[in-house]
Backbone and ligand atoms as CSV (ligand in chain L), in Angstrom:
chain,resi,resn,atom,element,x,y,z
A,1,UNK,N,N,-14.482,9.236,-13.143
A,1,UNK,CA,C,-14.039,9.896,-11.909
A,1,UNK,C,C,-12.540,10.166,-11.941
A,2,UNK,N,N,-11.568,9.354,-12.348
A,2,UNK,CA,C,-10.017,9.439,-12.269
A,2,UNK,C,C,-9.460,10.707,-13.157
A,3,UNK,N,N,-10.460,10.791,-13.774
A,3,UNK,CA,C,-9.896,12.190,-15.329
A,3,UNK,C,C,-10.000,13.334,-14.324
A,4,UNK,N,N,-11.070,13.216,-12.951
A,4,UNK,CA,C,-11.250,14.662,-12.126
A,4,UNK,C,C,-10.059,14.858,-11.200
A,5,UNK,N,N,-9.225,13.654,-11.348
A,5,UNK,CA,C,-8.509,13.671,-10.118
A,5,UNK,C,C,-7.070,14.836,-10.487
A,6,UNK,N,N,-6.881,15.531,-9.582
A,6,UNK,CA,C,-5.808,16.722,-9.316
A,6,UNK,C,C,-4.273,16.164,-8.896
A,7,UNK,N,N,-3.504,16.147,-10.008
A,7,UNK,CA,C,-2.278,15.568,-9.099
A,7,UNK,C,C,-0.947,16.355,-9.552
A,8,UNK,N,N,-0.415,17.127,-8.709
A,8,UNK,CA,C,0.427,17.646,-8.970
A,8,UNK,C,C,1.502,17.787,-9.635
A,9,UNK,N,N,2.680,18.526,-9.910
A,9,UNK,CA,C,3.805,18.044,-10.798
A,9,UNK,C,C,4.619,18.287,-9.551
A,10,UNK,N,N,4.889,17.455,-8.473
A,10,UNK,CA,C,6.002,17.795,-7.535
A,10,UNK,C,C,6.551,16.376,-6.952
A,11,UNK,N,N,7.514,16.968,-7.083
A,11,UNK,CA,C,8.353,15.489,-5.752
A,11,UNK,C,C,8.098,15.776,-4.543
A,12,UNK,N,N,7.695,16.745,-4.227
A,12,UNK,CA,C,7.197,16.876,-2.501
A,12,UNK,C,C,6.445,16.361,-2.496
A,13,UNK,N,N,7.032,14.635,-1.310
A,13,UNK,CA,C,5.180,14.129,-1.111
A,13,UNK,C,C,4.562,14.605,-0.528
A,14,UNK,N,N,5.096,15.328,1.178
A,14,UNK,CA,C,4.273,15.861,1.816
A,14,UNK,C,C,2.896,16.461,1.226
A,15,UNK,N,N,3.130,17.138,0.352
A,15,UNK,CA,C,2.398,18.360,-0.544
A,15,UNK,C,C,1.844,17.198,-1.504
A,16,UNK,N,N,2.046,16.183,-2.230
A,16,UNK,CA,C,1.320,14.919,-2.919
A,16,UNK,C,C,0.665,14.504,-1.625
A,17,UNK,N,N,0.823,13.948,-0.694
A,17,UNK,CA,C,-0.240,13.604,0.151
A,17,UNK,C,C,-1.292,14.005,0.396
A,18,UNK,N,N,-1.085,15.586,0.877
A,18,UNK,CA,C,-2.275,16.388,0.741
A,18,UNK,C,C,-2.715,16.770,0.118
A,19,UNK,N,N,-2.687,16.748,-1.203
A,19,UNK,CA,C,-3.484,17.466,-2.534
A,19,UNK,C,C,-4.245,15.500,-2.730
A,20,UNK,N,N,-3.767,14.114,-2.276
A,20,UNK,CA,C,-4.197,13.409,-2.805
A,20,UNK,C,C,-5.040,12.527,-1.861
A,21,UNK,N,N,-5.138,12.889,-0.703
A,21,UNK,CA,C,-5.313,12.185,0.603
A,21,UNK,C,C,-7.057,12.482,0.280
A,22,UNK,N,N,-7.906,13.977,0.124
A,22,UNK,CA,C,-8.754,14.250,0.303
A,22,UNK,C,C,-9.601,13.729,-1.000
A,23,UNK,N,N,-9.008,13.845,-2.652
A,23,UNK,CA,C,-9.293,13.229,-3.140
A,23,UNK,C,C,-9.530,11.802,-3.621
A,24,UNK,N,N,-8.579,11.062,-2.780
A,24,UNK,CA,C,-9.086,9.495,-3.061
A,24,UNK,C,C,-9.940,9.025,-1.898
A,25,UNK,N,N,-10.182,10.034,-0.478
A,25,UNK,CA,C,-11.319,9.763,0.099
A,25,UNK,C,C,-12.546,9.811,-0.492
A,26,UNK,N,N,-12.700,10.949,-1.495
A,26,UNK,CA,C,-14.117,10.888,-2.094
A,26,UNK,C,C,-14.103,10.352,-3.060
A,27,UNK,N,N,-13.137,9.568,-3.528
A,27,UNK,CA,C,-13.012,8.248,-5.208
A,27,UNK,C,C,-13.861,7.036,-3.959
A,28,UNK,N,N,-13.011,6.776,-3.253
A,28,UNK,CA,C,-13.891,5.597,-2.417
A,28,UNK,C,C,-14.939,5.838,-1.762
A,29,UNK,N,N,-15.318,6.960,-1.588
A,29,UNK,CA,C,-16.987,7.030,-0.975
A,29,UNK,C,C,-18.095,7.173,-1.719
A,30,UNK,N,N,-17.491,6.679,-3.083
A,30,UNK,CA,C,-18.800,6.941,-4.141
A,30,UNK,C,C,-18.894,5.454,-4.192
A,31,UNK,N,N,-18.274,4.157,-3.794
A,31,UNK,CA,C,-17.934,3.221,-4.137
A,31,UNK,C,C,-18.111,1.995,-3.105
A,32,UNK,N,N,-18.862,1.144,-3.360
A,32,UNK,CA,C,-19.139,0.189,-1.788
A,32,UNK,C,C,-18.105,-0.544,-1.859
A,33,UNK,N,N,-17.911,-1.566,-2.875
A,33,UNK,CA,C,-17.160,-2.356,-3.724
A,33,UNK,C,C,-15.743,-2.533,-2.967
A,34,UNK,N,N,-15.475,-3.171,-2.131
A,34,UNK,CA,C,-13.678,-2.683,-1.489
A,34,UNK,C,C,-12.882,-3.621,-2.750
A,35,UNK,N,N,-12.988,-4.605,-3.810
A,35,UNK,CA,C,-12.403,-4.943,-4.995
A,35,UNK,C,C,-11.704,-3.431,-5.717
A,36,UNK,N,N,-13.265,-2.800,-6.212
A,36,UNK,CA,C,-13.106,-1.564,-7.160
A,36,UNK,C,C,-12.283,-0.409,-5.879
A,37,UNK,N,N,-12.842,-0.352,-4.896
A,37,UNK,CA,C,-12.064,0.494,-4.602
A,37,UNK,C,C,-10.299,0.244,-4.100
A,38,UNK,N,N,-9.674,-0.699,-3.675
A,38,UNK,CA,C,-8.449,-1.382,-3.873
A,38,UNK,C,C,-7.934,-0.719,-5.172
A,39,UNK,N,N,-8.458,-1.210,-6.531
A,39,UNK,CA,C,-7.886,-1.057,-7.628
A,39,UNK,C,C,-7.721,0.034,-7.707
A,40,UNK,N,N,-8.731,1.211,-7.454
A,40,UNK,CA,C,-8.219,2.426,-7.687
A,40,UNK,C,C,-7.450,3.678,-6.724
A,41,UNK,N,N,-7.439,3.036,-5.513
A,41,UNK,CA,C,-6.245,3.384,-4.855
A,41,UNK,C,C,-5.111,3.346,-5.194
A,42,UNK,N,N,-4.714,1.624,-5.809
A,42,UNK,CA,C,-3.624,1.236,-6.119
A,42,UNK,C,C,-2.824,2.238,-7.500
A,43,UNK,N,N,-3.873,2.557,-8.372
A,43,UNK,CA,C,-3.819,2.952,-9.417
A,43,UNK,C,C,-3.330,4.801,-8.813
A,44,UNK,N,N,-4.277,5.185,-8.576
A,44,UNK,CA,C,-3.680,6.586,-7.850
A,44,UNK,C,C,-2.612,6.569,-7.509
A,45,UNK,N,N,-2.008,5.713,-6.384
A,45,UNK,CA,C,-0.902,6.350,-5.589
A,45,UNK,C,C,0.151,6.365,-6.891
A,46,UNK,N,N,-0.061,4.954,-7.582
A,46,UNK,CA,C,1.572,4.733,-8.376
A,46,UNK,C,C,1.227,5.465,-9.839
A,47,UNK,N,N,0.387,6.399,-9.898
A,47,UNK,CA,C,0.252,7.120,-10.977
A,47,UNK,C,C,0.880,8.632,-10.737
A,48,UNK,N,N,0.706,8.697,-9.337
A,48,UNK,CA,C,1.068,10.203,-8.542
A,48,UNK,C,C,2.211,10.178,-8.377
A,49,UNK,N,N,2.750,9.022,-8.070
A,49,UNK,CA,C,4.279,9.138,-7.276
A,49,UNK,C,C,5.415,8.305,-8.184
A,50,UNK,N,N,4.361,7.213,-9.121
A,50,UNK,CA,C,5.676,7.009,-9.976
A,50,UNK,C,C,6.232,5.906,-9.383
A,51,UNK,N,N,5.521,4.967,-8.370
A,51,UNK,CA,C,6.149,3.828,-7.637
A,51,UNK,C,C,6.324,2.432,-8.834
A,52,UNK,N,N,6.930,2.007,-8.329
A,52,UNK,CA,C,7.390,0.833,-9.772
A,52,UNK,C,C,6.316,-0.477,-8.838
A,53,UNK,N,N,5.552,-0.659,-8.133
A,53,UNK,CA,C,4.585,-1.760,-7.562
A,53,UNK,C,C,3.634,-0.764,-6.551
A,54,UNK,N,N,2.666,-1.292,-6.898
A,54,UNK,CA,C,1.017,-0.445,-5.423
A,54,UNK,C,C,0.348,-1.759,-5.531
A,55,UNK,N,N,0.107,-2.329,-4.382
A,55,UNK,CA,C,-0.752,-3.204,-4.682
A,55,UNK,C,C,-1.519,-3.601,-3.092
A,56,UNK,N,N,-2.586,-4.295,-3.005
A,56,UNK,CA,C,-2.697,-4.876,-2.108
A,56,UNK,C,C,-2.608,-6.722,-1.550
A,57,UNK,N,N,-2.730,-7.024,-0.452
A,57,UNK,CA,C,-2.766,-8.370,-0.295
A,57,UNK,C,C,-3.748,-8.627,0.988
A,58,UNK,N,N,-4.801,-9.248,0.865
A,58,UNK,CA,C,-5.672,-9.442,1.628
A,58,UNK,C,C,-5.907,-10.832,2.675
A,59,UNK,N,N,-5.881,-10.718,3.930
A,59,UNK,CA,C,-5.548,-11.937,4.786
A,59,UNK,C,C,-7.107,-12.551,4.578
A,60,UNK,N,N,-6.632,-13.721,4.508
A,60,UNK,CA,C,-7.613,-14.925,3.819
A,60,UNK,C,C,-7.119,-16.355,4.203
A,61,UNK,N,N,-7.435,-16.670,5.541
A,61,UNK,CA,C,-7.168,-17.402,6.381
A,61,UNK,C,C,-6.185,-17.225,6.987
A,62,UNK,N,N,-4.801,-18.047,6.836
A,62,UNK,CA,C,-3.811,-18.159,7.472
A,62,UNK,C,C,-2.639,-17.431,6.562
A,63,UNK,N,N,-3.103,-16.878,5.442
A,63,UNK,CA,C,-1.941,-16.368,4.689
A,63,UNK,C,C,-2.811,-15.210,3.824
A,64,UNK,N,N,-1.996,-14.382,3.117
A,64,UNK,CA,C,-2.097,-12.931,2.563
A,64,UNK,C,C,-2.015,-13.386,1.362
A,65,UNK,N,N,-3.571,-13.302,0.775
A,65,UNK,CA,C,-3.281,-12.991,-0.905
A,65,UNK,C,C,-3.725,-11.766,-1.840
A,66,UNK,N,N,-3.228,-12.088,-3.069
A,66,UNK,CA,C,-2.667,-10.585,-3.655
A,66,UNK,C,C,-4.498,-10.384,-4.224
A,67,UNK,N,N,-4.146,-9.042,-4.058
A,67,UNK,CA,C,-5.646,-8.213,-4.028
A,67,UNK,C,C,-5.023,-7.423,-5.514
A,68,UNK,N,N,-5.915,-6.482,-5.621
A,68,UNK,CA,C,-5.287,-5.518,-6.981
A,68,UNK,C,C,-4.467,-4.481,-6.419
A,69,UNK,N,N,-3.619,-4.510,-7.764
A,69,UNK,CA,C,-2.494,-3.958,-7.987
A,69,UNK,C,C,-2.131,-3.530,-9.189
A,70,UNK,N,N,-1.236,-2.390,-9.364
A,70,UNK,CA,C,-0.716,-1.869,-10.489
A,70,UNK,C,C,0.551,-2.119,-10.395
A,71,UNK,N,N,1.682,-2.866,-11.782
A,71,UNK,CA,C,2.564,-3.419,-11.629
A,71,UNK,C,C,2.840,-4.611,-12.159
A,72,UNK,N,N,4.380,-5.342,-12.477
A,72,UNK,CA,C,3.862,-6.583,-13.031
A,72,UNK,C,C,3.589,-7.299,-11.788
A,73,UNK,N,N,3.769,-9.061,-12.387
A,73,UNK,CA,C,3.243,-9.709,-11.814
A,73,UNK,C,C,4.132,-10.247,-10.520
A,74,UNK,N,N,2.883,-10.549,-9.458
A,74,UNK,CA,C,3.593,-10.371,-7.869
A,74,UNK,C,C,3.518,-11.705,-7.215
A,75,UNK,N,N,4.102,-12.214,-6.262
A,75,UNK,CA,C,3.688,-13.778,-5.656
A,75,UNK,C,C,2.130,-13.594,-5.602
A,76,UNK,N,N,1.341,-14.527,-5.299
A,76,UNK,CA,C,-0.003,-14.776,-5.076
A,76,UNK,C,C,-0.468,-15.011,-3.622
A,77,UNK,N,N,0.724,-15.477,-2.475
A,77,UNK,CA,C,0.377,-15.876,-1.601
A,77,UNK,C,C,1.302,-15.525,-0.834
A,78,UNK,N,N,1.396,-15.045,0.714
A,78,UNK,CA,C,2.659,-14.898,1.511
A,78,UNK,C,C,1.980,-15.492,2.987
A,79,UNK,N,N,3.003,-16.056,3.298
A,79,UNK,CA,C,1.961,-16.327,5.036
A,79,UNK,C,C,2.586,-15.703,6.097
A,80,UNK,N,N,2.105,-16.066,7.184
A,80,UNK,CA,C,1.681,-15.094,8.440
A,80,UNK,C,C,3.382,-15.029,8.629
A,81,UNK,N,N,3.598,-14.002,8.903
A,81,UNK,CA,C,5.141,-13.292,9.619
A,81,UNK,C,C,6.413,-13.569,7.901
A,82,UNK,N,N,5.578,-13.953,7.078
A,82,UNK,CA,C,7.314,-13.995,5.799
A,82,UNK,C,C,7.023,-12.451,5.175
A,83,UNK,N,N,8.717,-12.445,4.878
A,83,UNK,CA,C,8.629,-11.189,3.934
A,83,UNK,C,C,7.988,-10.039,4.759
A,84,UNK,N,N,8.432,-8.727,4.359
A,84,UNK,CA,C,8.049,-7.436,4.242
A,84,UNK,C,C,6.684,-7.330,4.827
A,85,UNK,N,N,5.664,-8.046,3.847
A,85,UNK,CA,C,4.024,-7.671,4.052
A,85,UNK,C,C,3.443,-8.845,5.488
A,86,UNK,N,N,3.869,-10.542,5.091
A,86,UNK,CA,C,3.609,-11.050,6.400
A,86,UNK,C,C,4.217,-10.431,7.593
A,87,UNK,N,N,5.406,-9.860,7.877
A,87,UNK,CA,C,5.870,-9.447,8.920
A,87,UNK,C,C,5.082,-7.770,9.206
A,88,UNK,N,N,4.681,-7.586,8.301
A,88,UNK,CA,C,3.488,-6.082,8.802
A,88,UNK,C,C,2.255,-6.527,9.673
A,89,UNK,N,N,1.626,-7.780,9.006
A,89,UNK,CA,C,0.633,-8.194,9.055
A,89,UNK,C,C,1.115,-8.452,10.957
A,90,UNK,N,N,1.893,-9.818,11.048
A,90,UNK,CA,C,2.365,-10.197,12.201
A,90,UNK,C,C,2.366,-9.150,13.364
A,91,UNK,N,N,3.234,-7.842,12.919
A,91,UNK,CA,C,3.032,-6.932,13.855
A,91,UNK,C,C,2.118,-6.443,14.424
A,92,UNK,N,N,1.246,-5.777,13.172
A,92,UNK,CA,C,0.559,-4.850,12.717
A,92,UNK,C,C,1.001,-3.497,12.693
A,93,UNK,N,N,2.034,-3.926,12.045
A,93,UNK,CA,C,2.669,-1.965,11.901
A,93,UNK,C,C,3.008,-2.004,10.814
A,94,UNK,N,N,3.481,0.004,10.864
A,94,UNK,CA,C,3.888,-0.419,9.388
A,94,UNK,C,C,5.714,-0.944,9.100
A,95,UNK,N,N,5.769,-1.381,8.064
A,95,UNK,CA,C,7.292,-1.895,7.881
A,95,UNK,C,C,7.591,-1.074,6.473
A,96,UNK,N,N,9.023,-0.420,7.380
A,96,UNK,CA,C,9.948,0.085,6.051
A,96,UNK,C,C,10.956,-0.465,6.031
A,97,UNK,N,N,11.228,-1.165,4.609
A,97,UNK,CA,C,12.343,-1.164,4.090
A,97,UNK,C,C,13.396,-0.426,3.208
A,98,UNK,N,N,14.511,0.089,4.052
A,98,UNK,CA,C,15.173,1.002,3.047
A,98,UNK,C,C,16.159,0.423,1.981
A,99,UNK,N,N,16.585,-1.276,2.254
A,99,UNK,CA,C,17.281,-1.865,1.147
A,99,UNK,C,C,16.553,-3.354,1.300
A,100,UNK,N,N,15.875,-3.434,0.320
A,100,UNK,CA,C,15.345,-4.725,0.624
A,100,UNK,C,C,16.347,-6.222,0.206
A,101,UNK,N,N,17.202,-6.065,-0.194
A,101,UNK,CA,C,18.318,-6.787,0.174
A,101,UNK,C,C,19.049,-7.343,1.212
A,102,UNK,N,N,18.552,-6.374,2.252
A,102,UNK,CA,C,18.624,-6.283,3.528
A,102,UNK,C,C,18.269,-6.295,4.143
A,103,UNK,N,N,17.089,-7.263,4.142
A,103,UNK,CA,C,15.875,-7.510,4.827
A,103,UNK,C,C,15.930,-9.316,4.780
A,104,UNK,N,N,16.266,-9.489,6.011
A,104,UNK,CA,C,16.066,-11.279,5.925
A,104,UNK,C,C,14.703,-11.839,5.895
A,105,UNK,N,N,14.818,-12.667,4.763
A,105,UNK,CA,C,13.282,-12.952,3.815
A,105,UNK,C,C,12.247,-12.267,3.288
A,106,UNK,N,N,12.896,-11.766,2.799
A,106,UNK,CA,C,12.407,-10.453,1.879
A,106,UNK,C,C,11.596,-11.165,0.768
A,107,UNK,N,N,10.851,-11.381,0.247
A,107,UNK,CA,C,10.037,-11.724,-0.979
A,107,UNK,C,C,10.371,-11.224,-2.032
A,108,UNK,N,N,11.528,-11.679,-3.058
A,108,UNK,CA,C,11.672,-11.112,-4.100
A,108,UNK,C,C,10.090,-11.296,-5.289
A,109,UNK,N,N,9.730,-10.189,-5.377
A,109,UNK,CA,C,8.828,-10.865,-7.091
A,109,UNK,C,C,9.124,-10.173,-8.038
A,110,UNK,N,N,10.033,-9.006,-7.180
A,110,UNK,CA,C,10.824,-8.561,-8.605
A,110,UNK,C,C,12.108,-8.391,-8.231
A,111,UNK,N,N,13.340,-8.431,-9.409
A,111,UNK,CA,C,14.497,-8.009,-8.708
A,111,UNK,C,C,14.783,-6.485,-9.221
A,112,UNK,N,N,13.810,-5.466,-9.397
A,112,UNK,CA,C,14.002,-4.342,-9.269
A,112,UNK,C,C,13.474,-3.425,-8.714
A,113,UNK,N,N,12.773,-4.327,-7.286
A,113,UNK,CA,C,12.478,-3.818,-6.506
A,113,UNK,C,C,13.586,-3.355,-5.211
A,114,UNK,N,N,13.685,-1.907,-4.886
A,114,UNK,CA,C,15.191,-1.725,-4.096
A,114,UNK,C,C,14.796,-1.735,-2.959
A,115,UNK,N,N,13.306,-1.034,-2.656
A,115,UNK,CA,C,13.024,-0.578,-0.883
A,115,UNK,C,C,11.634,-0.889,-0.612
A,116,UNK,N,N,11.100,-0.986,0.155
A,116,UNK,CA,C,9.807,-1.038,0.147
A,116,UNK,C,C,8.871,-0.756,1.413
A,117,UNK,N,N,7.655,0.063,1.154
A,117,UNK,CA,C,6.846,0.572,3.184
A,117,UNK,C,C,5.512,-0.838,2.692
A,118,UNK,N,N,5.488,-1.088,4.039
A,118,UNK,CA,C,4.019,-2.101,4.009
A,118,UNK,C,C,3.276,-1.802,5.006
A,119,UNK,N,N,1.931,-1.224,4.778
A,119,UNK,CA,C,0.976,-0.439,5.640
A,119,UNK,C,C,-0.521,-1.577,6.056
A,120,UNK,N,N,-0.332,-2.035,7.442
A,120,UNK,CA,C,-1.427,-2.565,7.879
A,120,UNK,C,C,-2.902,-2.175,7.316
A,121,UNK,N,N,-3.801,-2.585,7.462
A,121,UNK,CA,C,-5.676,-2.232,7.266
A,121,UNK,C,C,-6.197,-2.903,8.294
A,122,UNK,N,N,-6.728,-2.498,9.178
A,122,UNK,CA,C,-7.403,-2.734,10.645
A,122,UNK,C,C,-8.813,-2.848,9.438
A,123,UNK,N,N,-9.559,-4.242,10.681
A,123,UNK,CA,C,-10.780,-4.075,10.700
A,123,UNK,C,C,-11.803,-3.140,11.551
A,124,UNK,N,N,-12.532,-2.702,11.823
A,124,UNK,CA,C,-13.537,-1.352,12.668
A,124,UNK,C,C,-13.077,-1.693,13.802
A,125,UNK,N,N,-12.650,-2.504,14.187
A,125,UNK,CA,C,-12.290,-2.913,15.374
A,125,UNK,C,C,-10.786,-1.776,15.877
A,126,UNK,N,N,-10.259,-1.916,15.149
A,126,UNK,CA,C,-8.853,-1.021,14.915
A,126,UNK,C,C,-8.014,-2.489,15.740
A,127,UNK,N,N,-8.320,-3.514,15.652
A,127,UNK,CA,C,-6.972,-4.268,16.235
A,127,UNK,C,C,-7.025,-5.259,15.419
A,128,UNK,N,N,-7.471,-5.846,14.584
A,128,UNK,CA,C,-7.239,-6.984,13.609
A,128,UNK,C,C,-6.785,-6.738,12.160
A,129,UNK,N,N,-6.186,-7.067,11.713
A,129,UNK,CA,C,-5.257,-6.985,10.263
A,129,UNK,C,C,-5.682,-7.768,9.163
A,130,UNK,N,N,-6.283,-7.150,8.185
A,130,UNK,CA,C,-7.186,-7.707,7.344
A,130,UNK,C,C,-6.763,-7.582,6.052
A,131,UNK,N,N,-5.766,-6.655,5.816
A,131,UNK,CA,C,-5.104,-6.716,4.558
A,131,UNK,C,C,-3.856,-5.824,4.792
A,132,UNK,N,N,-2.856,-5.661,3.660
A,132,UNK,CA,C,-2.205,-4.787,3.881
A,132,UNK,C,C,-1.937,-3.841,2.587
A,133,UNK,N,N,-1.509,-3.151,2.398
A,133,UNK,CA,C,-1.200,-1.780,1.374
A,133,UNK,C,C,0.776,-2.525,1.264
A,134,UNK,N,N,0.832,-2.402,0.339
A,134,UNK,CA,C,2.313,-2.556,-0.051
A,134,UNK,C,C,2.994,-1.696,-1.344
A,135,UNK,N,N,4.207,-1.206,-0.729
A,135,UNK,CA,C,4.186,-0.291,-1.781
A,135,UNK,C,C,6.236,-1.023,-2.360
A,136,UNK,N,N,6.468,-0.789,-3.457
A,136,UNK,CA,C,7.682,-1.081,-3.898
A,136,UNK,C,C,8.476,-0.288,-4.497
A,137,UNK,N,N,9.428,0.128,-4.440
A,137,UNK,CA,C,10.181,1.462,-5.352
A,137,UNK,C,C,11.349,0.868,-5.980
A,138,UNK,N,N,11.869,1.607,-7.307
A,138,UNK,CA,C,13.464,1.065,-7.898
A,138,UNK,C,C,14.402,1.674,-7.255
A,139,UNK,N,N,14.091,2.453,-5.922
A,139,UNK,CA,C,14.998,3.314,-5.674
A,139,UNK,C,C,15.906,2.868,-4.194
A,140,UNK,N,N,16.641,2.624,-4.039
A,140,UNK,CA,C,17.066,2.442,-2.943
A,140,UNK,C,C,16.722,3.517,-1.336
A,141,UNK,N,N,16.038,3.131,-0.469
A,141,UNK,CA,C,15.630,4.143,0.646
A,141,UNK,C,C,14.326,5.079,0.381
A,142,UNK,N,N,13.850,4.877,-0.588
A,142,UNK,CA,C,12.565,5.644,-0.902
A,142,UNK,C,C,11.863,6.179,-0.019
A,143,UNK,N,N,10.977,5.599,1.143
A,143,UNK,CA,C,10.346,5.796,2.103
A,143,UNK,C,C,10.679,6.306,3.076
A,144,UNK,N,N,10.201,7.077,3.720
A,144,UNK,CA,C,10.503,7.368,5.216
A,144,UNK,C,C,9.161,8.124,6.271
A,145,UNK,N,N,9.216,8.454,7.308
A,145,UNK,CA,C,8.224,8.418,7.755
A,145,UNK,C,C,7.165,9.088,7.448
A,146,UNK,N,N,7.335,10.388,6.586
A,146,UNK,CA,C,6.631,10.884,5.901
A,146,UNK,C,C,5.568,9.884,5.214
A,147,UNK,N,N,6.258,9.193,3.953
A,147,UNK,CA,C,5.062,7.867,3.719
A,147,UNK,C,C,4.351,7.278,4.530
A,148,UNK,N,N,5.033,7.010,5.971
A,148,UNK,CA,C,4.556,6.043,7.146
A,148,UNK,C,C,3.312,6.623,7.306
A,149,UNK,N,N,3.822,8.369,7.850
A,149,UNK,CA,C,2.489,8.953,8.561
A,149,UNK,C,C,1.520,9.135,7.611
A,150,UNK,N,N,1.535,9.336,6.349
A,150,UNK,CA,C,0.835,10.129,5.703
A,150,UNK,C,C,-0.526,8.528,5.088
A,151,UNK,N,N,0.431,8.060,4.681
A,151,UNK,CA,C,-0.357,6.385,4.501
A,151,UNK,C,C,-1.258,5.566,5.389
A,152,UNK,N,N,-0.920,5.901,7.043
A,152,UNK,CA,C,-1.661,5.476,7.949
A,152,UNK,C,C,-2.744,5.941,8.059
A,153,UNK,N,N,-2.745,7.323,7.800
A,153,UNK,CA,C,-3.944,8.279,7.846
A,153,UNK,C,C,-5.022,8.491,6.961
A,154,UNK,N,N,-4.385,7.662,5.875
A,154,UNK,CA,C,-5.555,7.739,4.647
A,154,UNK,C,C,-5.804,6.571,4.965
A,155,UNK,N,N,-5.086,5.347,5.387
A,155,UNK,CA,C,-5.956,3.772,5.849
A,155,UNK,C,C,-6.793,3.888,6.744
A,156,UNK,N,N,-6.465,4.477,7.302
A,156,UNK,CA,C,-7.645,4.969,8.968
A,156,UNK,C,C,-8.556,5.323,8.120
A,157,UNK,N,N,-8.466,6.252,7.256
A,157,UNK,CA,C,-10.281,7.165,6.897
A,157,UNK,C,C,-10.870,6.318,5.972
A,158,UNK,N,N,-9.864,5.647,5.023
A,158,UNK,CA,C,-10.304,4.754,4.176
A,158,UNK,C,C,-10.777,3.389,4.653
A,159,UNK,N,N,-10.319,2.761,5.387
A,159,UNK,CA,C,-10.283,0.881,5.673
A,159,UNK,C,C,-11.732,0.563,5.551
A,160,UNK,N,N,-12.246,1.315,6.055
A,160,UNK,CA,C,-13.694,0.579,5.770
A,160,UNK,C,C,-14.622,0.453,4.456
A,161,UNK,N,N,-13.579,1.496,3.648
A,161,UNK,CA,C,-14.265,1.019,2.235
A,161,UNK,C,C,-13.338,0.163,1.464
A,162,UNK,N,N,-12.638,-0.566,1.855
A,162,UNK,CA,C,-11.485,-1.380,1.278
A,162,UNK,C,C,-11.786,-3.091,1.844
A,163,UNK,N,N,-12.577,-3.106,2.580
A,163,UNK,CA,C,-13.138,-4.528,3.528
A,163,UNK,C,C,-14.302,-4.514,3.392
L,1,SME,N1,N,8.356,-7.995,-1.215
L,1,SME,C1,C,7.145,-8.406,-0.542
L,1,SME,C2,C,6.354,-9.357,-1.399
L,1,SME,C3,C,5.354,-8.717,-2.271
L,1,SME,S1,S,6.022,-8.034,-3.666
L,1,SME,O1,O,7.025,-7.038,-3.306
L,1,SME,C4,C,4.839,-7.325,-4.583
L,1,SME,C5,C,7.470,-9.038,0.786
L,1,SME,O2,O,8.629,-9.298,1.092
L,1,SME,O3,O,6.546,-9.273,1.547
């Protein structure tokens, strides 16, 4: 299935979103599996865009552990409100970081990670937080709401094949 996938040669994400939004809806609807389908989300986005970490982390009791991901290797465990991804979770929004240096308790697992967006996953319910999407860049300020909006909208159509 991934050899069919269409991905542009552009730095416009806007225009990467939408050429990639419709196709990784139908990568995960061939797919019950929310393991297999995780992995190949993860694998898409940071193949399209070139992100230096895609991964997920899935709430599993009282703390968030790491789901699949493309990237090296990441903490295993974060709990409720630390770092970037617990403090998404805590909210339930999404969190951008434009210098993660600058973020008090920031989770280093890499130190070349510069910025980073962390995107909630509602259960059907749309109010409980069941995993989150985390994304990491070498770039200082990477994200902006463009990622925000465009990421929320593929978790909305997607979440239920990811749980
Ligand atoms: N930086 C994250 C931890 C996960 S790694 O970046 C993959 C955080 O502060 O939650």
């Amino acid at each position: 299935m991934a050899e069919q996938l269409t991905i542009p040669q552009t730095d416009d994400r806007a225009e990467l979103y939408a050429t990639l939004s419709p196709q990784i809806e139908a990568l995960v609807a061939l797919e019950s599996d929310p393991v297999a389908n995780m992995a190949n989300v993860a694998s898409v986005l940071r193949e399209a865009f070139g992100f230096f970490w895609v991964g997920f982390y899935r709430v599993v009791g009282n703390e968030l552990v790491l789901g699949p991901f493309q990237g090296s290797v990441a903490c295993s465990r974060i709990g409720y409100g630390k770092g970037v991804c617990g403090t998404a979770w805590k909210k339930a929004s999404t969190q951008i970081v434009a210098d993660v240096d600058a973020f008090p308790g920031h989770i280093a697992c890499s130190s070349a990670s510069r910025s980073e967006i962390v995107v909630p996953i509602f259960d059907r319910s749309g109010k409980t937080v069941v995993a989150v999407l985390d994304i990491d860049s070498d770039r200082l300020n990477d994200f902006s709401e463009i990622d925000a909006v465009n990421l929320e909208n593929l978790l909305k159509k997607i979440g239920n094949r990811l749980q």
